[in-house]
C-alpha positions in Angstrom: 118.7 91.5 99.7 120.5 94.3 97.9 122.9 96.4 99.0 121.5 99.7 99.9 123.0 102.8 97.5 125.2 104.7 99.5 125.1 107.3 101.5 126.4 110.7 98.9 125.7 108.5 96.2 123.1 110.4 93.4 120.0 108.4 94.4 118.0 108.3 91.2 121.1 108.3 88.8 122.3 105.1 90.8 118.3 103.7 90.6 118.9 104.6 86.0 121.7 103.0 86.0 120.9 99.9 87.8 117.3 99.4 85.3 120.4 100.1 82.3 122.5 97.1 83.6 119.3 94.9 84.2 118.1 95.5 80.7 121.8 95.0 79.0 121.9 91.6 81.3 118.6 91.0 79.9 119.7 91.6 76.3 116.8 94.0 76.0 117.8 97.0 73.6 114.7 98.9 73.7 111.3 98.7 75.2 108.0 101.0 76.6 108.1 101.8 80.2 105.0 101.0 82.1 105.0 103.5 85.5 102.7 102.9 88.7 102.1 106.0 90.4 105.2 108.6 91.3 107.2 106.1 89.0 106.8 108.3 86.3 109.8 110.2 87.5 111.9 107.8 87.7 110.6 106.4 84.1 111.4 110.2 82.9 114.5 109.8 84.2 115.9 107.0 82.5 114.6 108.3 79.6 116.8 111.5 80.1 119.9 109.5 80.2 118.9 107.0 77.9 116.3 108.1 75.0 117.7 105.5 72.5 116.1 103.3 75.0 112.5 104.3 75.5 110.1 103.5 72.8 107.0 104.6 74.8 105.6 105.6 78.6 102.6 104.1 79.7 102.3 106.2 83.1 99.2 104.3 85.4 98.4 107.0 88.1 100.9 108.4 86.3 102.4 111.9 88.7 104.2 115.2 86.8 105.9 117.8 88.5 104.3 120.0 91.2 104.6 123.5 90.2 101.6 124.9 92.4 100.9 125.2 96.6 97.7 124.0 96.0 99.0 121.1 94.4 99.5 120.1 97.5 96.8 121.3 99.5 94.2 119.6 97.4 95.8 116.0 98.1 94.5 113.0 101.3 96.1 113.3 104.3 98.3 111.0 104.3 99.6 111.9 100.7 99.9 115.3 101.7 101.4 114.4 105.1 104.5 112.2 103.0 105.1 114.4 99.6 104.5 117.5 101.4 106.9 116.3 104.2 109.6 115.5 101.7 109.6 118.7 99.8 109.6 121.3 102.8 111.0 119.2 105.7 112.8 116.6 104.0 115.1 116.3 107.3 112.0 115.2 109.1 110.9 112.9 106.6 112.7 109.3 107.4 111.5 109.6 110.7 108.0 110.2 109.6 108.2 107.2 107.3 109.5 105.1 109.7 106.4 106.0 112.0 104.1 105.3 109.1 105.9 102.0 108.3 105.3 101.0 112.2 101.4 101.9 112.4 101.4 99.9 108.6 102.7 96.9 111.1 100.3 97.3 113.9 97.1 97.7 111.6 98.1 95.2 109.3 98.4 96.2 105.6 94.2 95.8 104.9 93.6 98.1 107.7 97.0 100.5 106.8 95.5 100.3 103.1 92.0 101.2 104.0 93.1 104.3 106.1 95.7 105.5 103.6 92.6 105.3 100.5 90.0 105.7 102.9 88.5 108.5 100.8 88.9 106.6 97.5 86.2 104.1 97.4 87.7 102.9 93.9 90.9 102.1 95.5 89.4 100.6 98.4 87.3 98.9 96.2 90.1 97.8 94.1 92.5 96.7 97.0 89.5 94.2 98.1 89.8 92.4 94.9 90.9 88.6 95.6 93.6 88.9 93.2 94.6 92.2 93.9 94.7 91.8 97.9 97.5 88.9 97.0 99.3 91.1 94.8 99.7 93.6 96.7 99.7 91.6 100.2 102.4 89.2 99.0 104.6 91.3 96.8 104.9 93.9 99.4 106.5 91.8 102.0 110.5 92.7 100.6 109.2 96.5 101.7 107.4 95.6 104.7 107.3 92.6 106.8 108.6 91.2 110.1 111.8 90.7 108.3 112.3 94.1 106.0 111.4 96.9 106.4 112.2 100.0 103.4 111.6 102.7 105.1 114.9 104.3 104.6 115.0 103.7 100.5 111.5 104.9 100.5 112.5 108.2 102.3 115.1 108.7 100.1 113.4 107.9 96.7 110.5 110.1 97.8 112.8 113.4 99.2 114.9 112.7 96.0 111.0 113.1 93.6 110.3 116.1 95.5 113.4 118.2 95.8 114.0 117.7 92.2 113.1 120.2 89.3 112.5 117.7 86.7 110.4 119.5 84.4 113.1 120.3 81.6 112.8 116.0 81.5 109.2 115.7 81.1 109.1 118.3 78.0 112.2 116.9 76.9 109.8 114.0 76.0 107.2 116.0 73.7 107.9 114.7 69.7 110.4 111.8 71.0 108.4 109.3 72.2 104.6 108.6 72.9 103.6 109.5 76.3 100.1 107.9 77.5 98.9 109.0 81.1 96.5 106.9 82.4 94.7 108.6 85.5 91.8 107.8 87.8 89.6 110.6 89.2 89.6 109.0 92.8 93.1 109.7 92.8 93.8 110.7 96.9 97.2 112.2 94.8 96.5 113.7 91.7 92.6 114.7 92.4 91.3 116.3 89.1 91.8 119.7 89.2 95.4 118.3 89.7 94.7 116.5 86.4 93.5 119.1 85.1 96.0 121.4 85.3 98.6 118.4 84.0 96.4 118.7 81.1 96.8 122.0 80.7 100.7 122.0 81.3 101.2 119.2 79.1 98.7 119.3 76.4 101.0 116.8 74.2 100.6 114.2 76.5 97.8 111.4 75.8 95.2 111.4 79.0 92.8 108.4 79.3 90.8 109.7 82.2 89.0 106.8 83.9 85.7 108.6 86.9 86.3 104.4 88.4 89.7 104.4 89.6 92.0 105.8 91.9 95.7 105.4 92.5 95.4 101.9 92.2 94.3 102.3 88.8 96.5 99.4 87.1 95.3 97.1 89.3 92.0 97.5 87.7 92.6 99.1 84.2 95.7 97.0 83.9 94.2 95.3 80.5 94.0 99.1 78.9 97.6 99.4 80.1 99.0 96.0 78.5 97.0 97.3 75.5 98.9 100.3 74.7 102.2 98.7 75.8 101.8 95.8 73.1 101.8 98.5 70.4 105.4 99.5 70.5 106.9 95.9 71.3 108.4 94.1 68.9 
């Protein structure tokens, strides 16, 4: 029950500056960031405006910038469909969400979840786990339910991550703080020869490549991820 940020207002410089104002009401000084998917960026870009902050990233499915077509081409459908949507029609985009967010409605989030990873039997797989099925059933309902529904921030936090050149922030990382990428090879997103080429862009970065998992991949590696995190706390 937030307010939404407003309209001209910098989207992901509001977004930093609201995790800044958390972690001072928290009295947390400094910490590692643990990402789920495209959250990297944002994770990046607290760390641009706050590197006294960041101990560590600990990216799960973790996403870099797309510097090639075929970065694109190579993704699912519906993956394609969204990011590719944002970065060359972004005035399209909210009403493609929106459309997406109603058929997520109709199927019912096990069916919308199944068509989405459909191709990804280790995120299917994954998604059908007891425990993860209530994670991810019950703490989506402030995004999508019969009484919210976020298409609009989603839009708007996904046409911000792809109309943004934010590699200057990713290499801005190298010698400052550790930076693990943890990455599944069922990935509908990052498939690997999308990995593979983050791995060639960003040989400084720590990849744990994992052939069993898929986008969901801290939903089923999250002991790894916990694992590295406890490392740099205090």
């Amino acid at each position: 029950n937030s307010a939404p940020i407003p309209r001209g207002q910098p989207y992901i410089a509001q977004v930093v500056e609201d995790m800044a104002r958390l972690l001072d009401h928290l009295n947390i000084g400094q910490l590692p960031i643990l990402s789920l998917g495209g959250d990297s960026f944002i994770a990046i870009a607290f760390h641009a405006v706050y590197p006294e902050r960041v101990r560590a990233l600990i990216a799960c499915a973790g996403v870099l910038p797309l510097t090639r077509v075929e970065q694109y081409e190579r993704m699912d459908k519906w993956h394609r469909f969204i990011l590719a949507g944002a970065r060359y029609t972004p005035h399209l985009l909210p009403f493609m969400v929106k459309a997406g967010f109603a058929l997520a409605r109709r199927l019912g989030k096990r069916g919308f979840v199944h068509a989405v990873y459909g191709k990804s039997a280790a995120d299917v797989a994954t998604f059908e786990i007891p425990e993860v099925f209530e994670a991810i059933v019950c703490g989506s309902e402030v995004a999508l339910s019969e009484a919210h529904s976020a298409h609009d921030a989603f839009s708007r936090e996904v046409i911000t991550h792809e109309t943004t050149d934010w590699t200057a922030e990713v290499k801005a990382l190298k010698g400052r703080i550790p930076v693990h990428f943890l990455n599944g090879l069922q990935d509908p997103q990052v498939p690997p020869a999308t990995l593979a080429e983050y791995q060639q862009d960003y040989p400084w970065i720590d990849f744990r490549v994992f052939p069993d998992a898929g986008q969901l991949l801290f939903f089923l590696k999250w002991r790894d991820a916990l694992a590295i995190a406890q490392r740099y706390l205090d």
